[in-house]
N, CA, C and O atoms as a Tinker XYZ file with bonds, in Angstrom:
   432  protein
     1  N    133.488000  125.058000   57.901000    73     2
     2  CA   132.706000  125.629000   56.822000    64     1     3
     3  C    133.454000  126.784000   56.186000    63     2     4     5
     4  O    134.174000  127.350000   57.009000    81     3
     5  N    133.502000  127.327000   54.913000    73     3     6
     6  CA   133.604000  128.105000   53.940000    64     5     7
     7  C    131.995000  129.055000   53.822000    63     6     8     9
     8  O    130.868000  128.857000   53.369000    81     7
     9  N    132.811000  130.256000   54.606000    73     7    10
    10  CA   131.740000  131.320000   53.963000    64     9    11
    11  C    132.163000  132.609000   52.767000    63    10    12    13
    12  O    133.273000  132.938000   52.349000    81    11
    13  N    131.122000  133.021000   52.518000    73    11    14
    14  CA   131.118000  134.293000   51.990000    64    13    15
    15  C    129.903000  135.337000   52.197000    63    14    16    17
    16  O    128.719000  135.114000   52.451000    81    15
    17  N    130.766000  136.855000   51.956000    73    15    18
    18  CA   129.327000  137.498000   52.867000    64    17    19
    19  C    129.528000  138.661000   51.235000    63    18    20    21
    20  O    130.445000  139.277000   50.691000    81    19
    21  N    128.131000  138.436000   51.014000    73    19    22
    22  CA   127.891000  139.521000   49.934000    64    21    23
    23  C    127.347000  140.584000   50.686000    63    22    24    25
    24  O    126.708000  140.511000   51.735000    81    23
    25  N    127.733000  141.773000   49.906000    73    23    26
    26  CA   127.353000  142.909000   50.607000    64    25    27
    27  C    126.399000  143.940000   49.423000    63    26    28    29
    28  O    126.459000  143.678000   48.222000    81    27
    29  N    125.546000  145.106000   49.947000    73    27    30
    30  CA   124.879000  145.638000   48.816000    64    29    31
    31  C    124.304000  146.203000   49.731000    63    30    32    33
    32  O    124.590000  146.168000   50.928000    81    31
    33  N    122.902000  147.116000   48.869000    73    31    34
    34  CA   122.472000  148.199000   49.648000    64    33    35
    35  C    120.997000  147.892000   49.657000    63    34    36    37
    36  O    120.736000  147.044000   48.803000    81    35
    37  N    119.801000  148.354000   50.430000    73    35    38
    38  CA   118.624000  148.179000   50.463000    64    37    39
    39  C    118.112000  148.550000   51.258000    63    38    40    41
    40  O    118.830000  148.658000   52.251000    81    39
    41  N    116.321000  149.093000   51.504000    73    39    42
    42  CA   115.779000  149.862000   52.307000    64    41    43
    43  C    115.467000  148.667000   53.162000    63    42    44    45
    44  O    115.108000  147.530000   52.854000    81    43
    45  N    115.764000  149.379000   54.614000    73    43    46
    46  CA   115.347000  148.035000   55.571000    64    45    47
    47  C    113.892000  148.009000   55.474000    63    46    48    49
    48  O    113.502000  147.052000   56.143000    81    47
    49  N    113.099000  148.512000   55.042000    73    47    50
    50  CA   111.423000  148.397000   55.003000    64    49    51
    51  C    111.317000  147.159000   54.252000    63    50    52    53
    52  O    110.309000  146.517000   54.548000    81    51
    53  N    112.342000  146.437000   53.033000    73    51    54
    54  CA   111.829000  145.367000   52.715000    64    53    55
    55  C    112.907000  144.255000   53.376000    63    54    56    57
    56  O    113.649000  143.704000   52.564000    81    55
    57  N    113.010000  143.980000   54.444000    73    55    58
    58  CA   113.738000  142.806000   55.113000    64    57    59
    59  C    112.461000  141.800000   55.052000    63    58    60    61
    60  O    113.034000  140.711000   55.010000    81    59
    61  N    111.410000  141.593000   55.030000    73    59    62
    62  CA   110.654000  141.037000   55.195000    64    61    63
    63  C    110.435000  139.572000   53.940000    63    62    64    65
    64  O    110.567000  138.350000   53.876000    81    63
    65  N    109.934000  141.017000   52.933000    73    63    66
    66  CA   109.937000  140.342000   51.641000    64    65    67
    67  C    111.050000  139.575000   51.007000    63    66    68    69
    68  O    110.969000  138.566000   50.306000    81    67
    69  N    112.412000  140.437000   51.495000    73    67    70
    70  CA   113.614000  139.764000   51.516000    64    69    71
    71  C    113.639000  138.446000   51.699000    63    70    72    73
    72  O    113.811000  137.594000   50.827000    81    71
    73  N    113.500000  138.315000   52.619000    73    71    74
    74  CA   113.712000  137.130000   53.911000    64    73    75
    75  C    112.559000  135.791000   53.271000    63    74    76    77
    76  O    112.714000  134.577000   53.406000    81    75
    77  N    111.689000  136.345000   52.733000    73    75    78
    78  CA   110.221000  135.414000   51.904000    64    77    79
    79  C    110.667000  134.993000   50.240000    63    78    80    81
    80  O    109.997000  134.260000   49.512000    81    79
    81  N    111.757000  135.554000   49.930000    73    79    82
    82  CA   112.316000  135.093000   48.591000    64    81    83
    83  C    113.511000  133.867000   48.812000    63    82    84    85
    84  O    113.901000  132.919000   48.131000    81    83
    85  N    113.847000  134.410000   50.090000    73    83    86
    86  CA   115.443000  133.387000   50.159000    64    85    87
    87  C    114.309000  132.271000   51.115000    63    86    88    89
    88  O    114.557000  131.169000   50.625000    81    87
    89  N    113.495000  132.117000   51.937000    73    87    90
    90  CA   112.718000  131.269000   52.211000    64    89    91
    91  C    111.744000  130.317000   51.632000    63    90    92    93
    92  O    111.152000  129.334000   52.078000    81    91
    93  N    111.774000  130.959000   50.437000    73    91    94
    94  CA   111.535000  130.075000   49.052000    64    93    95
    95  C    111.943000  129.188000   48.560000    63    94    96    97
    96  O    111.665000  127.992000   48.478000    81    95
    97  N    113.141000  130.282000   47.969000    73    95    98
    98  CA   114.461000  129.303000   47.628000    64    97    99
    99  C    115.290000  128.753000   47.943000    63    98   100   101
   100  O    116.079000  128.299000   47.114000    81    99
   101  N    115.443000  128.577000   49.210000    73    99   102
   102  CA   115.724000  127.848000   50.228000    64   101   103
   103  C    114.964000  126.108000   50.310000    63   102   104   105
   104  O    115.428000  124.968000   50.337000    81   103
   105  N    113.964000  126.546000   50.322000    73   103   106
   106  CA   112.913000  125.255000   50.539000    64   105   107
   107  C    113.304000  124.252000   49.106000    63   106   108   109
   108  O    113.102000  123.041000   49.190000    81   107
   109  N    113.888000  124.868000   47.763000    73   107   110
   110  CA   113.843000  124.365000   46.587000    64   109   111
   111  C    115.348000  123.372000   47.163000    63   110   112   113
   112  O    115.861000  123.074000   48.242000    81   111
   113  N    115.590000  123.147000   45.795000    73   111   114
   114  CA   116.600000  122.006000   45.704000    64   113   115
   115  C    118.472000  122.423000   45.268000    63   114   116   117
   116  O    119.499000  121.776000   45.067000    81   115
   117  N    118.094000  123.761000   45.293000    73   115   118
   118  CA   118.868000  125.346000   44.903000    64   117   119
   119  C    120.059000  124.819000   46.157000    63   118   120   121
   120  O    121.022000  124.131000   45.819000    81   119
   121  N    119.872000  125.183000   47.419000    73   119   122
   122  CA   120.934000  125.181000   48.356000    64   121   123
   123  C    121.683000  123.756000   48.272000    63   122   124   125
   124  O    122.908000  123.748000   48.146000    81   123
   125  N    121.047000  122.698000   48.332000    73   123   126
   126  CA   122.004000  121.556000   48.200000    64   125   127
   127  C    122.836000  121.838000   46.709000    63   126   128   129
   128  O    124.052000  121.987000   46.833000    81   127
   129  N    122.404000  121.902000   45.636000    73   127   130
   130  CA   122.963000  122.275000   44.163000    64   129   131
   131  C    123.865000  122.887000   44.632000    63   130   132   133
   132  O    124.904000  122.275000   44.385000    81   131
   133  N    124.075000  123.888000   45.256000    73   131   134
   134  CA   125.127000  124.867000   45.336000    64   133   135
   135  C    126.540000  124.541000   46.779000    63   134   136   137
   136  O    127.643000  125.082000   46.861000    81   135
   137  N    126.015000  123.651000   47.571000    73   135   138
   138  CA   126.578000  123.400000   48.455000    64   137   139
   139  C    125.999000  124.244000   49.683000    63   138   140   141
   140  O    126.684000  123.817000   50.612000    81   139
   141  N    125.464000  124.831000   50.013000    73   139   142
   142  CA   125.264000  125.879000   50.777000    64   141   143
   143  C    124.401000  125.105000   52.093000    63   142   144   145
   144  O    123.323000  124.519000   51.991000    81   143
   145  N    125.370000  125.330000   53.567000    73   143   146
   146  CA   125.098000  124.641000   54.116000    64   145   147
   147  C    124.293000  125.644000   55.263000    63   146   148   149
   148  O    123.701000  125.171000   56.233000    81   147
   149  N    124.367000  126.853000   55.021000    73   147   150
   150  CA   123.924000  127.746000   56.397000    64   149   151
   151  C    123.885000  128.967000   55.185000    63   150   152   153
   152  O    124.482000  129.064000   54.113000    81   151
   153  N    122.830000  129.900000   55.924000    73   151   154
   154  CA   122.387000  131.031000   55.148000    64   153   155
   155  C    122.032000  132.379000   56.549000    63   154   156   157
   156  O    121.132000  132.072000   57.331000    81   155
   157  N    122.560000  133.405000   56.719000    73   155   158
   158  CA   122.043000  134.737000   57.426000    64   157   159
   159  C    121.949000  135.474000   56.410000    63   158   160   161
   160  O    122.429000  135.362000   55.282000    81   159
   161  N    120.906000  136.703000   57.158000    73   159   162
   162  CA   120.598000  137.936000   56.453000    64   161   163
   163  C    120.645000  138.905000   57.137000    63   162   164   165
   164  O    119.891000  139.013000   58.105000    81   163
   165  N    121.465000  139.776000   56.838000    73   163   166
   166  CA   121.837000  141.037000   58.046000    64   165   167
   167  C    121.560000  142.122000   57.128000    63   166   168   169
   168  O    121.818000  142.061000   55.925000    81   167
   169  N    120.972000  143.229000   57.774000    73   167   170
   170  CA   120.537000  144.394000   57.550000    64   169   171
   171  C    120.820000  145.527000   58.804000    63   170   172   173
   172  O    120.286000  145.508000   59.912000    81   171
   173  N    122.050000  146.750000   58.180000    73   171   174
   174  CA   122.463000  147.638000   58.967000    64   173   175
   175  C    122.168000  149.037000   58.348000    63   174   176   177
   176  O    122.786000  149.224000   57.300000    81   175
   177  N    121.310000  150.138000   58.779000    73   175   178
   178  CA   120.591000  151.127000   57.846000    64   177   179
   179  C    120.444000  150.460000   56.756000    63   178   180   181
   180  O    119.983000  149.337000   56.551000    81   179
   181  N    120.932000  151.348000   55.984000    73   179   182
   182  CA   120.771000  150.450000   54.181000    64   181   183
   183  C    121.973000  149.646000   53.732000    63   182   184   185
   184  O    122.442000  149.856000   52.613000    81   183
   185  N    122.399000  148.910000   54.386000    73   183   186
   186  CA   123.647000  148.079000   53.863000    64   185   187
   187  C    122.834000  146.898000   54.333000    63   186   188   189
   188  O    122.251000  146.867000   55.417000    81   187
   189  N    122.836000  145.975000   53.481000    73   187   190
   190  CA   122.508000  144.675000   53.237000    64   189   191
   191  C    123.675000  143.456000   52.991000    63   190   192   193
   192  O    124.329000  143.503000   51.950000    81   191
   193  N    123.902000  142.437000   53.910000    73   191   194
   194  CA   124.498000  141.358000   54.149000    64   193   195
   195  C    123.811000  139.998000   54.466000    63   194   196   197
   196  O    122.985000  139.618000   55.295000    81   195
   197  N    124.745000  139.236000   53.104000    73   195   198
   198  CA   124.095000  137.991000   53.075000    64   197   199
   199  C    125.545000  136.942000   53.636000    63   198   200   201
   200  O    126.626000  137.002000   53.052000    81   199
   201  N    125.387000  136.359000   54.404000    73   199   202
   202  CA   125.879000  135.156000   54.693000    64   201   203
   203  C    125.845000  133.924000   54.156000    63   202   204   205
   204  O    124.803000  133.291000   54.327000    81   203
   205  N    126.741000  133.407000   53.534000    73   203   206
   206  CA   126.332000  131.981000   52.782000    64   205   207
   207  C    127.283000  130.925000   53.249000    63   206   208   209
   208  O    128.404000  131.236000   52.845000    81   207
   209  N    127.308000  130.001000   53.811000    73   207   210
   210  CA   128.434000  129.071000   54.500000    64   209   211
   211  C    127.938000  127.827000   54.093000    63   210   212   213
   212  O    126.855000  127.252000   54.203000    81   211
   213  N    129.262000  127.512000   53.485000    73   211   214
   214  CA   129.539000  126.192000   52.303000    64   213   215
   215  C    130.111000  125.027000   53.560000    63   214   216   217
   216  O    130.107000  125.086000   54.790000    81   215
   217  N    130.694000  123.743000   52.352000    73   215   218
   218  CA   131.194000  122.610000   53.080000    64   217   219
   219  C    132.731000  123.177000   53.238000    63   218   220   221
   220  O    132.858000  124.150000   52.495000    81   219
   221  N    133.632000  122.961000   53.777000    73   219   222
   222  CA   135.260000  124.036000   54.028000    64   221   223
   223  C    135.521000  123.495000   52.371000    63   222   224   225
   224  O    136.117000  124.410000   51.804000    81   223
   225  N    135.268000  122.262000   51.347000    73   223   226
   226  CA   135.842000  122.408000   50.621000    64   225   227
   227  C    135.693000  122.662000   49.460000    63   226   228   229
   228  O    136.460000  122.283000   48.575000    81   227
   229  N    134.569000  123.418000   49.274000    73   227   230
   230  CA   133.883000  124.181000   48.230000    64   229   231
   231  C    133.947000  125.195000   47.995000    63   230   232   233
   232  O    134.215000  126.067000   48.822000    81   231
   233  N    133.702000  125.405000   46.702000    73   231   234
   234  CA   134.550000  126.466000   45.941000    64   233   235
   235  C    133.257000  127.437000   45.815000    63   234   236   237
   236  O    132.316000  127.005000   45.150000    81   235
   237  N    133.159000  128.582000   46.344000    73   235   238
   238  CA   131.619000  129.316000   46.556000    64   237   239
   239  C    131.396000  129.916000   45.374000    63   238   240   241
   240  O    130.210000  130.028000   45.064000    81   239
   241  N    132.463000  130.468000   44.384000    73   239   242
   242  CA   132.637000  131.050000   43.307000    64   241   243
   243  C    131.957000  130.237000   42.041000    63   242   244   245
   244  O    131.221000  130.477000   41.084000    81   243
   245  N    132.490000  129.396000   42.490000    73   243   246
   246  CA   132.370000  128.555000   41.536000    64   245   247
   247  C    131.063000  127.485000   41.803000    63   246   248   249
   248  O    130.793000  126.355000   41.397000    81   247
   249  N    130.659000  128.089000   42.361000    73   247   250
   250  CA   129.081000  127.393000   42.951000    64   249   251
   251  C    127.948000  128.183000   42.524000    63   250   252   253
   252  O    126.793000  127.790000   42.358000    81   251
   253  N    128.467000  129.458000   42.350000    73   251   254
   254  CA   127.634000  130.446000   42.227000    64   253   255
   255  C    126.887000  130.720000   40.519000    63   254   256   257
   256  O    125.792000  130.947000   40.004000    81   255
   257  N    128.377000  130.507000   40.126000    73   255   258
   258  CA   128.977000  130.264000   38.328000    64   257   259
   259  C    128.131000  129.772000   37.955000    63   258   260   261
   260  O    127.195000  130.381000   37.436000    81   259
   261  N    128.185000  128.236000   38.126000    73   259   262
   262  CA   127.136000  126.912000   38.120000    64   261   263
   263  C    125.936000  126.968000   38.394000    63   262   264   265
   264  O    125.323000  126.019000   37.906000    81   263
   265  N    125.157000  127.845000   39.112000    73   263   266
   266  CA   124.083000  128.216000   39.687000    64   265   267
   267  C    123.255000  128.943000   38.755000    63   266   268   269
   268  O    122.112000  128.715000   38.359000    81   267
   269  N    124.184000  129.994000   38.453000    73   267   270
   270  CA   123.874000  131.225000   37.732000    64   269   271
   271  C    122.599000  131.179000   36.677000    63   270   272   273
   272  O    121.727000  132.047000   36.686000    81   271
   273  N    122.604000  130.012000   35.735000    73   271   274
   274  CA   121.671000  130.042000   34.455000    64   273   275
   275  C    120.295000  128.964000   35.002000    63   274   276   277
   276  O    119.229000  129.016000   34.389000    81   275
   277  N    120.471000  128.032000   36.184000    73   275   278
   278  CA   119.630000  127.991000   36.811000    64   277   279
   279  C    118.424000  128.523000   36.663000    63   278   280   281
   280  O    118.464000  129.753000   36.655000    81   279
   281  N    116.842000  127.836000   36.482000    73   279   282
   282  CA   115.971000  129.016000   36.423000    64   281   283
   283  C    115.847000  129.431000   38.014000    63   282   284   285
   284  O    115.751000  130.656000   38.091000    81   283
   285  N    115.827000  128.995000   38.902000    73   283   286
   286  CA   115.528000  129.310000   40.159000    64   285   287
   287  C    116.695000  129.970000   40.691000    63   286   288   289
   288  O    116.530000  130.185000   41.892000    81   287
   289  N    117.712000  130.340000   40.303000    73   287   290
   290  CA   118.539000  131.441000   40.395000    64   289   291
   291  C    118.278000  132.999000   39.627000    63   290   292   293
   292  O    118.541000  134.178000   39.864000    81   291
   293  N    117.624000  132.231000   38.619000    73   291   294
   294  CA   117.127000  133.134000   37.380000    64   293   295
   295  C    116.015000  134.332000   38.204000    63   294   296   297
   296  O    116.138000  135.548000   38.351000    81   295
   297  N    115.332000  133.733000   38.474000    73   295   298
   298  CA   114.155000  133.938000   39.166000    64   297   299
   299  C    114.186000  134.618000   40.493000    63   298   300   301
   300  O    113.438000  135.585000   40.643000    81   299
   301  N    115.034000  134.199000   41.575000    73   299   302
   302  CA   115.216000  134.869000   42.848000    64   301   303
   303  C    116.290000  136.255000   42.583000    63   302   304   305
   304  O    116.305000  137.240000   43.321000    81   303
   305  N    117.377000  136.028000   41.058000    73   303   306
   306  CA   117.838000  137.015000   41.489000    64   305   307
   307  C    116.940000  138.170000   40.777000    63   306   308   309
   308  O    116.954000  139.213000   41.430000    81   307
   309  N    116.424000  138.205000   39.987000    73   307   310
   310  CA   115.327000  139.006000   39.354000    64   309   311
   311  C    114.663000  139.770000   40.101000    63   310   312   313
   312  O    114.575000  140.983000   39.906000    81   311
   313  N    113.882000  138.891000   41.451000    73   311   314
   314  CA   113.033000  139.174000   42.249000    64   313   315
   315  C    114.489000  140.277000   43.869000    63   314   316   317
   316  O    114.186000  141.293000   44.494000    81   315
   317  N    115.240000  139.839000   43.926000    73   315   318
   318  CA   116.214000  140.649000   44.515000    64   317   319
   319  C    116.822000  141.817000   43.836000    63   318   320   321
   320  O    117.431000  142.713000   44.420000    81   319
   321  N    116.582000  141.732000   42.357000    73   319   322
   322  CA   117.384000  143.176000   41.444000    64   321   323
   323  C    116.436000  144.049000   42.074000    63   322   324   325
   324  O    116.852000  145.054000   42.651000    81   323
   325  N    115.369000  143.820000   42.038000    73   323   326
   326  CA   114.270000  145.219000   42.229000    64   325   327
   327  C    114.565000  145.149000   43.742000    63   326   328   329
   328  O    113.581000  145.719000   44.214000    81   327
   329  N    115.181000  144.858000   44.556000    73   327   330
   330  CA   115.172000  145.487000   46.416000    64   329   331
   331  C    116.493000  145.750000   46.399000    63   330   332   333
   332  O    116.772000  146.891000   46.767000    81   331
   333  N    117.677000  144.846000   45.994000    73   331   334
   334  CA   118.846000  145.368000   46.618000    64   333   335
   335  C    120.014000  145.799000   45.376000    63   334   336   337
   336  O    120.322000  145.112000   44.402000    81   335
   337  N    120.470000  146.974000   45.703000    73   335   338
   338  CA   121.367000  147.362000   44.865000    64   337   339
   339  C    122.723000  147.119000   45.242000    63   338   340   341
   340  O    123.035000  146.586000   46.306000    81   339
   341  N    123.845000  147.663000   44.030000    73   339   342
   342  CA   125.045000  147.257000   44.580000    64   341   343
   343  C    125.661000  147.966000   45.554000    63   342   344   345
   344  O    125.220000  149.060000   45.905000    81   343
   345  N    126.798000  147.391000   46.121000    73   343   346
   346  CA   127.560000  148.712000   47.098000    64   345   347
   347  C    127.706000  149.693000   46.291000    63   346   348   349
   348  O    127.095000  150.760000   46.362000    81   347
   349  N    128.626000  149.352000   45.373000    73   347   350
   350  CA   129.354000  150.121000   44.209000    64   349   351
   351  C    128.756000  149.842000   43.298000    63   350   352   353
   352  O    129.025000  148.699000   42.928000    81   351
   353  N    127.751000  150.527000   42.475000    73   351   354
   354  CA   127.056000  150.359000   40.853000    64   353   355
   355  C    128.219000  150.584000   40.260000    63   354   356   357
   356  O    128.318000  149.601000   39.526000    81   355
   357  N    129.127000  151.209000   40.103000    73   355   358
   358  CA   130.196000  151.544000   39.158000    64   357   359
   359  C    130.801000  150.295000   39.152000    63   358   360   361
   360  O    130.699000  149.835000   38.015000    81   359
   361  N    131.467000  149.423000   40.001000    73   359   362
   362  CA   132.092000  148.417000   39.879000    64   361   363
   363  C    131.449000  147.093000   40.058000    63   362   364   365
   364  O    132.253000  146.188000   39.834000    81   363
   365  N    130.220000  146.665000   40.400000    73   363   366
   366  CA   129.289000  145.656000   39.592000    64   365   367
   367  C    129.436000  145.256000   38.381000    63   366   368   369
   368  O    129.436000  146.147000   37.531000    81   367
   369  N    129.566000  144.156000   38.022000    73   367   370
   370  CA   129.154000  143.658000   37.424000    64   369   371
   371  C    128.686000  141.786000   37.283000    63   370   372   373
   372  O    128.349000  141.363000   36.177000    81   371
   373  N    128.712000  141.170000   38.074000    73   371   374
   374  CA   128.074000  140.053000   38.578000    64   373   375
   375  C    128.264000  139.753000   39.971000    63   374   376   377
   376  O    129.078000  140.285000   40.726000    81   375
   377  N    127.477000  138.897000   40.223000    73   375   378
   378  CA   127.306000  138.642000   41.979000    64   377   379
   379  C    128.457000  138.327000   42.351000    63   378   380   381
   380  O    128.294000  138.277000   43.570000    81   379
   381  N    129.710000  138.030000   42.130000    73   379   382
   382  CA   130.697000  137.993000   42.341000    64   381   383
   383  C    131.831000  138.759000   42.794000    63   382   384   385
   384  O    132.909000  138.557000   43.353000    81   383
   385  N    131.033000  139.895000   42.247000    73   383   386
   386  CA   131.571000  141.168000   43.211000    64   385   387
   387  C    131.300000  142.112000   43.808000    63   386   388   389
   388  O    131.842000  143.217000   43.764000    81   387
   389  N    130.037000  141.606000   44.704000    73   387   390
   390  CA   129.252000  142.124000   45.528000    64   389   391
   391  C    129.951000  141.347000   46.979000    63   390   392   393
   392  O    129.575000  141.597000   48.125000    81   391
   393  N    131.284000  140.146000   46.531000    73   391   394
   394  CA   131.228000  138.907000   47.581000    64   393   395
   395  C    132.626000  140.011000   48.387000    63   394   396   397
   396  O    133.574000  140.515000   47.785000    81   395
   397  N    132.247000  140.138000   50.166000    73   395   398
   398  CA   133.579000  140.802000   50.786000    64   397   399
   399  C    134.878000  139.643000   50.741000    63   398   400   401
   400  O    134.791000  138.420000   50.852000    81   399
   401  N    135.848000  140.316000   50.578000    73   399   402
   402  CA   136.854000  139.520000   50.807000    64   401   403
   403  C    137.722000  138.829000   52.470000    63   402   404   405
   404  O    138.459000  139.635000   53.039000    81   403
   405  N    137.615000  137.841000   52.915000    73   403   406
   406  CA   138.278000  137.607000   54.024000    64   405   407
   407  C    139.540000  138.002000   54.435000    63   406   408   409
   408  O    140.398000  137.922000   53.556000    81   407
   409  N    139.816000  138.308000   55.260000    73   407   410
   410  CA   141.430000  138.887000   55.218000    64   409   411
   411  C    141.740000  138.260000   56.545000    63   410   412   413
   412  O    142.960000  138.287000   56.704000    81   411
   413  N    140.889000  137.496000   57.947000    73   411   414
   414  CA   140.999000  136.949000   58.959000    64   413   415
   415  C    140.441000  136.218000   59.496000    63   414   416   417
   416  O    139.521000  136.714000   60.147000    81   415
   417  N    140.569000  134.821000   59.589000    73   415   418
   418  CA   139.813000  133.690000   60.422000    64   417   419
   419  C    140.369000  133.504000   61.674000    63   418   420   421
   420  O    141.557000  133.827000   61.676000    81   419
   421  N    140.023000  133.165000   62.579000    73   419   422
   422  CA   140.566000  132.439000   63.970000    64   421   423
   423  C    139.161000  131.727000   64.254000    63   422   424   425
   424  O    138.052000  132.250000   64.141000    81   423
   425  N    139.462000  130.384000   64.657000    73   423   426
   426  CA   138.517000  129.275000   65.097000    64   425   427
   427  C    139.313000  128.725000   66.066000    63   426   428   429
   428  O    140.477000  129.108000   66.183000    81   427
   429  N    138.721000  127.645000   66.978000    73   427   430
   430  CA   139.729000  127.104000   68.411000    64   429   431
   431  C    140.346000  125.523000   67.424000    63   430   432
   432  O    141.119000  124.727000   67.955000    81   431
């Protein structure tokens, strides 16, 4: 699998509601569209991490792209602008660069 882990900021008081938006959209027809084969949600003080793990030969970027005008992308990320902010507001500017970069895999 191909992951990516977006990162951002948010009060852990709403992990809940969090967790009830991507359980939504989850249930929709959204994760197959996008490839998305596995989903975590990690919350450390206020740093917020999403896990998204693709098929190894999918392009997550470019899944995301495609996704984007989606209404049910439309819609969940709307409902996520109001809980989670960026790491960096200064250097935001689409979900794309909220995504950490890999710099090390090891698998057996």
């Amino acid at each position: 699998m191909y992951s990516t882990l977006i990162v951002g900021r948010m009060d852990p008081s709403t992990t809940d509601e969090v967790a009830g938006h991507f359980k939504a959209f989850d249930q929709t027809e959204m994760p197959h569209l996008m490839g998305t084969r596995r989903r975590e949600l990690f919350v450390y003080n206020d740093l917020y991490f999403h896990l998204q793990q693709f098929d190894d030969d999918h392009d997550s970027e470019e899944a995301i792209r495609k996704a984007m005008p989606h209404p049910l992308f439309i819609d969940i990320s709307a409902k996520l602008n109001a809980l989670i902010d960026p790491y960096d507001p200064k250097t935001w500017t689409k979900p794309m660069d909220a995504i950490a970069k890999n710099f090390y895999l090891w698998h057996p």
